[in-house]
Every structure is written in C-alpha cells, then in structure tokens.
C-alpha positions as CSV (number, residue, x, y, z in Angstrom):
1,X,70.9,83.7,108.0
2,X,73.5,82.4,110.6
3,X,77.0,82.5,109.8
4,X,78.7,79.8,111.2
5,X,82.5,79.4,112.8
6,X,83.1,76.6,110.0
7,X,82.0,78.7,107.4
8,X,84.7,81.9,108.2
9,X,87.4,78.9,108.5
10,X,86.5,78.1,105.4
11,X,86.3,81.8,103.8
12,X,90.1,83.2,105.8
13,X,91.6,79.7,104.9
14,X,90.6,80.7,101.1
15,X,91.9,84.5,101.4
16,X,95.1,82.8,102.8
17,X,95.7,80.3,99.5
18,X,94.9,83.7,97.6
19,X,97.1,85.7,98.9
20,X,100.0,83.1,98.3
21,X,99.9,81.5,102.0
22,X,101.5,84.2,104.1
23,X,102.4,83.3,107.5
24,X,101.0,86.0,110.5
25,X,98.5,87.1,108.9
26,X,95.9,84.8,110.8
27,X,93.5,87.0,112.1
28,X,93.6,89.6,109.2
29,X,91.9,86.9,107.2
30,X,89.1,86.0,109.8
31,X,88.4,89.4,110.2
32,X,88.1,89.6,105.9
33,X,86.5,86.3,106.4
34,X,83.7,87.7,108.5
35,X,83.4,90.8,107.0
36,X,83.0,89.2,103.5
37,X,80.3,86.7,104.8
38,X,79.0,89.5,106.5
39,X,78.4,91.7,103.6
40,X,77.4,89.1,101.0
41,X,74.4,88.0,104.1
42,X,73.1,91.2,104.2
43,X,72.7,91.7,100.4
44,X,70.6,88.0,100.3
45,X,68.6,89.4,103.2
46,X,68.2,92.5,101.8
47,X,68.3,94.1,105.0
48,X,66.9,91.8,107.5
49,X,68.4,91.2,110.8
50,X,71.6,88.5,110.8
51,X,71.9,86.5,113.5
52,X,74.3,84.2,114.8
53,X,74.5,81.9,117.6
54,X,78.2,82.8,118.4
55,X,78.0,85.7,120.6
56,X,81.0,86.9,119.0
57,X,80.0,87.7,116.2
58,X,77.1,90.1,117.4
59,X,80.3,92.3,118.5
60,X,82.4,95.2,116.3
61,X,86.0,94.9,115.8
62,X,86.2,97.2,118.6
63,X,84.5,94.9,121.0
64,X,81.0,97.1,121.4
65,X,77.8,95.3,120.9
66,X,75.9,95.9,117.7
C-alpha cells in the first residue's frame, strides 16, 4: 500500500481540527499524520512491505534510511 502526500494532508489537517486548531504545531501533525497512516498500513498488510513513491517517506524521523 502507498501512502500518498494527499492522504497525510488530509490525516494532520484532521488531528489539527481535533486538537482545537492550534497554530505551530504544523509538523507535529504530519509526523502523527504519517505515523498513524503508517501503523494502520501495516496492520491491513499484515506485515508486508509499504512502499511509497515519495522518497521521503522511506526515511526515519532521524533522517536514516529504513
């Protein structure tokens, strides 16, 4: 499955309603955001391999490759 840049807008624009529309906390909620999609993936692949065509999103939060 292929998480897509639309689809963590979505997701961190729905944390940020949520959590009553903070301001600065942009990138807190696309990190959630990708993390969330991220976790619910893996439980409907049941441990297959994700993959996504944004390079991006093949790193950790640390910036390593996975």
């Amino acid at each position: 499955m292929t998480i897509t840049y639309q689809q963590i807008a979505q997701r961190a624009y729905e944390i940020w309603e949520r959590e009553g529309k903070p301001k600065g906390q942009d990138q807190d909620h696309w990190l959630q955001a990708e993390e969330e999609l991220r976790s619910e993936a893996l439980k409907k692949q049941k441990g297959r391999k994700i993959t996504s065509r944004d390079p991006a999103m093949l790193k950790t939060p640390k910036g390593e490759e996975i």
